[in-house]
N, C-alpha and C positions, 0 to 999 in steps of 0.2 A: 559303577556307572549310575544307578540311582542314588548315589548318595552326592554326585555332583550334580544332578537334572534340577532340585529344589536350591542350590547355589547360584546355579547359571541363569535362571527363571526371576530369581529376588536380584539379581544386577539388573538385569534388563528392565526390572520392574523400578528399580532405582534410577536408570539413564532413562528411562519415558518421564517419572514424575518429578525427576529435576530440570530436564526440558520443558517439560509445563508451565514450572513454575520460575526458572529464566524467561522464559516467554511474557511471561505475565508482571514481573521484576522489568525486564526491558521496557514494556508498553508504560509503564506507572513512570519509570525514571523521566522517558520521552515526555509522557503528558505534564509533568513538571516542570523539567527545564524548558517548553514550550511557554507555561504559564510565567515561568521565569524570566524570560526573554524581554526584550524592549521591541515594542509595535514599529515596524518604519515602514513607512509609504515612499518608493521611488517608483519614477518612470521607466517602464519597462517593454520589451519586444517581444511576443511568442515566436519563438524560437521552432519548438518542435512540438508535437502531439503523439502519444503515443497508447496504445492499450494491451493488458493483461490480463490473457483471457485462461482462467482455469477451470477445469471442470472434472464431472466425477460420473463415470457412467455406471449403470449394472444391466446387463443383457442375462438373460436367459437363454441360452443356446437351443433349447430343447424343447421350449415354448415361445414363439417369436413373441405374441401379445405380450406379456412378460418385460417391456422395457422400459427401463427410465433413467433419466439424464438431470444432470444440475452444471450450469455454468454459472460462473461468476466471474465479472470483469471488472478490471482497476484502472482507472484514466492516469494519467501525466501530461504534466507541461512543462514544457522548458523553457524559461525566461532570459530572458537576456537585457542586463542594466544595462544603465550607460556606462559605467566604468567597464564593459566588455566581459564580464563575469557572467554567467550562466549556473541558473539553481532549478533542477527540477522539483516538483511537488505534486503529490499526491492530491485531487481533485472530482469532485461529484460529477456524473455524468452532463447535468445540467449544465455544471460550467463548461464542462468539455465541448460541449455541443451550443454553447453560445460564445467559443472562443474560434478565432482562425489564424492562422502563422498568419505571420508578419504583420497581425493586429500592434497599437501601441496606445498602451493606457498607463493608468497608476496601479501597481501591485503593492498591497498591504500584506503584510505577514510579519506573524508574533514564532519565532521559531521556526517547525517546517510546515506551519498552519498557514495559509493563504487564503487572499480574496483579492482577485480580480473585479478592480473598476476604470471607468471612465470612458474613453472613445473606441467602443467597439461595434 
């Protein structure tokens, strides 16, 4: 029994730091072939809006003072060309909050990178 506890310990230590570092391998590939991408500008429709709200608490049961909390939220929109295709994208609150369905302007995006302009 202790002679598998230090096997079973260094796998897991293995599938955490190779998920790290797939994590980190995904993000780099992403920001590349973004770079790699060609810029187009079509006219497009907000479709939909949506947000991702994750968070992380720790309470103390045994001292209520003792609390604290983190949220962190992730916007979306969904676009709609006129070829009737729909791409959603990852977006800053700011845009989020100066965009509304069924607004229609030009959307620029290099990849899954976006910016919203024109008649909004």
């Amino acid at each position: 029994m202790f002679q598998i506890g230090p096997i079973i310990i260094a796998i897991i230590f293995i599938i955490v730091i190779s998920g790290f570092f797939y994590s980190i391998f995904k993000g780099i590939g992403q920001w590349r072939k973004n770079g790699q991408s060609q810029q187009l500008s079509v006219t497009a429709v907000v479709k939909s809006k949506r947000t991702d709200v994750s968070g992380i608490s720790n309470a103390n049961y045994q001292e209520e003072s003792n609390f604290s909390s983190s949220t962190y939220t992730f916007y979306y929109i969904t676009f709609e060309f006129v070829s009737g295709d729909c791409s959603e994208f990852h977006v800053s609150g700011k845009e989020y909050g100066l965009l509304s369905e069924n607004d229609i302007g030009v959307l620029s995006f290099q990849g899954r990178i976006s910016k919203a302009e024109g008649n909004y």
